[in-house]
C-alpha positions as CSV (number, residue, x, y, z in Angstrom):
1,X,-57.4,-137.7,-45.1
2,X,-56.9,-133.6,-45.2
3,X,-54.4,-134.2,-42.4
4,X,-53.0,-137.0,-43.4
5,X,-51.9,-135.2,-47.2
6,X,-51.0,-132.1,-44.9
7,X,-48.0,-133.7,-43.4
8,X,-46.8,-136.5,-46.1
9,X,-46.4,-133.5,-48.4
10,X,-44.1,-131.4,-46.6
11,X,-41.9,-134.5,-45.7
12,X,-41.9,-135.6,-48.6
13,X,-40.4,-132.5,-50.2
14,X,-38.3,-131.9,-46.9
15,X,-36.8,-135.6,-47.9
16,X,-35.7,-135.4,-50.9
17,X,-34.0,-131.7,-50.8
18,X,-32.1,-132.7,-47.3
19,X,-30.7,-135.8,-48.4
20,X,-29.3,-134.2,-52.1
21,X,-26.3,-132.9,-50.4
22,X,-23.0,-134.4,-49.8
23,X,-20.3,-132.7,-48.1
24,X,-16.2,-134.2,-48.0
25,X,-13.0,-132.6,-46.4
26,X,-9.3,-133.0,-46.4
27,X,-6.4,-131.4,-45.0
28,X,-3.5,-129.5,-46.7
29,X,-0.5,-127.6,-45.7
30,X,1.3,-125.7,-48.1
31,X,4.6,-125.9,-49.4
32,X,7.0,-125.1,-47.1
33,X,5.0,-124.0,-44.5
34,X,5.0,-125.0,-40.8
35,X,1.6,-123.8,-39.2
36,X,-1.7,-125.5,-39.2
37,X,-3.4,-127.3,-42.3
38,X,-5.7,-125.7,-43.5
39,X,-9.2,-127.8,-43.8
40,X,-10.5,-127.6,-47.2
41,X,-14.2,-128.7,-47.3
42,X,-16.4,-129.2,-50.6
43,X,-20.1,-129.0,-50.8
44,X,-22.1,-130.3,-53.6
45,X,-26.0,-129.9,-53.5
46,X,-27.5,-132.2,-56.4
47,X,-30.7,-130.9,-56.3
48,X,-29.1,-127.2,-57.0
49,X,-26.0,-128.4,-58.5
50,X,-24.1,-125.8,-56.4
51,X,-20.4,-126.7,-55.7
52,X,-19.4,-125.0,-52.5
53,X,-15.2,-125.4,-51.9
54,X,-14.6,-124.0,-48.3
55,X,-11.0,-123.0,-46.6
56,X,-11.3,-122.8,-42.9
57,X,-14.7,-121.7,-43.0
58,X,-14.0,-119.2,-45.6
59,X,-16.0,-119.7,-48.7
60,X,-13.3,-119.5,-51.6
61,X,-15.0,-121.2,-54.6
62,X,-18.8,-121.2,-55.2
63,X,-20.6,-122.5,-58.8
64,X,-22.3,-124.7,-61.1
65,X,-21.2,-127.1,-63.6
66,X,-24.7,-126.1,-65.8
67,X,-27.3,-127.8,-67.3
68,X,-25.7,-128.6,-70.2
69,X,-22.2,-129.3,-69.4
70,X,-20.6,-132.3,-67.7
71,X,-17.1,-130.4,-67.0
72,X,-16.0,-126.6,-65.6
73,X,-13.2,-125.1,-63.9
74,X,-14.0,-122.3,-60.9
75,X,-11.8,-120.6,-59.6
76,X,-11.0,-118.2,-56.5
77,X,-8.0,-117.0,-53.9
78,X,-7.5,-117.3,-50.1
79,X,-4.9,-115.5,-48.2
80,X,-3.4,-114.8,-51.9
81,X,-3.0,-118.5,-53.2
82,X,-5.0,-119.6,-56.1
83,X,-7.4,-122.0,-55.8
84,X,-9.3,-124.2,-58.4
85,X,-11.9,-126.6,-58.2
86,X,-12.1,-128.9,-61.4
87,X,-15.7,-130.4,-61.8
88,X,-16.8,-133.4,-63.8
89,X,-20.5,-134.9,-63.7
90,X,-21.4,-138.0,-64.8
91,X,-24.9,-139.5,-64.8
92,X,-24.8,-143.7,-64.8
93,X,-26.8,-145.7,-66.9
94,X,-29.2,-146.3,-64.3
95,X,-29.6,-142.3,-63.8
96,X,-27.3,-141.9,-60.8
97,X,-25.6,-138.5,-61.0
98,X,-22.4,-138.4,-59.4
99,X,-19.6,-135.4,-59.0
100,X,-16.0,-135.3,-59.0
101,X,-13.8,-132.2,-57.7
102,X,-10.4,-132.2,-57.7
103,X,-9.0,-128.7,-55.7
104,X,-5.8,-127.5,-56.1
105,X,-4.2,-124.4,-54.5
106,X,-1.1,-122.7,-56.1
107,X,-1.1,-125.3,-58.7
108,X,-1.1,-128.5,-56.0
109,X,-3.4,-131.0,-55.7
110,X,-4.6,-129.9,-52.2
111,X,-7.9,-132.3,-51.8
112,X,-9.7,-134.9,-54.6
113,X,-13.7,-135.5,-53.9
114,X,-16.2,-137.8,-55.2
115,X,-20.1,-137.2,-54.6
């Protein structure tokens, strides 16, 4: 039974913390320009509530909405543009939390994600 306990446990807790995070990622070339898009990637961990909004690779945005909000606005700059991430939580009458994130860079929508 010892053993038994020993290992539900641990998967158990493994469980429910690797399957909290949801990850989208879109494509977006700037005004004008003629290189490569860039790939925008978001990141939201439920059980944290961290927002993680990625550029190539490059972390750019990184945040909470809080514990008592259900809205925020982060902000942060790659290769000089301005970059936002507007966040909105909303929990459903059954208890379902789910996230929205609209990034925009220089003022543009540049990707629109829904956790």
């Amino acid at each position: 039974m010892n053993l038994l306990i020993k290992l539900v446990i641990p998967l158990v807790v493994v469980g429910l913390f690797s399957g909290c995070t949801a990850t989208s990622s879109a494509s977006y070339r700037t005004r004008g320009s003629t290189g490569a898009a860039w790939q925008v990637q978001g990141t939201w961990n439920q059980a944290s509530d961290k927002v993680r909004i990625t550029i190539d690779e490059a972390e750019v945005i990184a945040g909470k909405v809080g514990m008592f909000s259900t809205s925020k606005t982060l902000t942060g700059k790659y290769k000089n543009h301005d970059v936002t991430a507007m966040l909105s939580r909303s929990t459903s009458f059954m208890g379902v939390e789910k996230m929205h994130c609209i990034v925009s860079i220089d003022g543009e929508i540049a990707a629109n994600f829904d956790w």
